[in-house]
Every structure is written in structure tokens, then in C-alpha cells.
N, C-alpha and C positions, 0 to 999 in steps of 0.2 A: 477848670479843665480846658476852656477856650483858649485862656492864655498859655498854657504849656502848647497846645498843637498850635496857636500861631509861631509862638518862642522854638520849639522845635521845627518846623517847615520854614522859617526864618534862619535859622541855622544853618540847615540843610540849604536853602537855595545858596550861601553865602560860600558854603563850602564847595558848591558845587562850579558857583562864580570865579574862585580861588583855582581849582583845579584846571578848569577854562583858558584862565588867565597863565597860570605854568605850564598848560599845554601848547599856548599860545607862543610864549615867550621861547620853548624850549624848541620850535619850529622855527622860529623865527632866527636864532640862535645857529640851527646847522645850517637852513640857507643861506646863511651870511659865511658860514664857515666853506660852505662848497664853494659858494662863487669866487670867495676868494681862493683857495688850494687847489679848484678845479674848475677852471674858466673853459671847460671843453663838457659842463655839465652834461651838453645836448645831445652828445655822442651817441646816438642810436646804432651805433655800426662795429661797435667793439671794437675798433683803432686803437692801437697802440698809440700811447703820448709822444713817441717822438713822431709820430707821423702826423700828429694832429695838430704837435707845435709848428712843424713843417707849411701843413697848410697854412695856419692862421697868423703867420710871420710873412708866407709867401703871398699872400692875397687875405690881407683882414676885413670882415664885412661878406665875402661869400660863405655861402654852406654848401654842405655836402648835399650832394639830387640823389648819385648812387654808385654803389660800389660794385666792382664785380672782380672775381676773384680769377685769376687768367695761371697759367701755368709756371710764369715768374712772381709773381706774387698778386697785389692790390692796383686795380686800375682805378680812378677815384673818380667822378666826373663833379665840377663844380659849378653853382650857379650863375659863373660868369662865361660859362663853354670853354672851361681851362679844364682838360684832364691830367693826374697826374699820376707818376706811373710810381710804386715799393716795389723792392722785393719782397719774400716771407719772411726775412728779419728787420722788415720796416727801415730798410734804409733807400734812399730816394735815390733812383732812376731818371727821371726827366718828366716833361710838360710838353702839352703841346696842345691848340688849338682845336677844342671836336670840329668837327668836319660838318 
């Protein structure tokens, strides 16, 4: 009887080792799929992709501090005191210096 509940509890940890292990894998798996298809993972601000390639073409290495949303569209401010100004269909306005 010993041997069946070790042989069974044996099993069981193995299987459950198994399922671990492809849970593992299968994370590991889409991280590697975002970062590559989606290298703007961090996007906490719902930016549209052309606006976010914009940034990170125009200044690679900064992020975004914060957005505010003005009456022509997205004013962006970034972590090198670069603001950058959308419209509401995400096409780029200019840059300029915060103040």
C-alpha cells in the first residue's frame, strides 16, 4: 500500500513538474514574441504606433513622464525635457524644448 501512495504522489509531483515546466516555456515563448512585434511593450498611455515609432526613431533611450491631451491633439513630454506635440490622428506637429 506504501508503494502505490509513494508511486502515485510520485507521479503526481512529476506531472505537476511537467505542467510548470510548459507553463514556463509557454511565457517565456510570448515574451519573446512581444518584444520582438512590439518593442513599445511599456506603452502605459495608449499611443497609437505611429506616434510611438515617432518618438523612439526621434529620441531612442528616452520615455515618456506624461501626456496631456490639449485641444489639437497629444502633447508628450519626455524624459530628456523634449515635448512633442500630435494631432488626434497621431500625425506629428513639432518639438520643442520644456521650458
Amino acid at each position: 500500500m506504501k508503494k502505490i501512495l509513494i508511486l502515485s504522489t510520485t507521479l503526481a509531483l512529476m506531472a505537476s513538474a511537467n505542467i510548470t515546466q510548459q507553463n514556463t516555456n509557454s511565457y517565456q515563448q510570448n515574451m519573446s514574441h512581444m518584444s520582438q512585434h512590439n518593442p513599445y511593450a511599456q506603452n502605459y498611455y495608449g499611443l497609437s504606433k505611429p506616434i510611438m515609432d515617432k518618438i523612439q526613431s526621434s529620441f531612442p533611450g528616452a520615455f515618456i513622464v506624461d501626456v496631456d491631451w490639449e485641444e489639437f491633439g497629444y502633447e508628450i513630454k519626455l524624459s530628456n525635457n523634449m515635448e512633442m506635440f500630435f494631432d488626434r490622428n497621431g500625425n506629428f506637429l513639432g518639438q520643442k524644448w520644456d521650458d
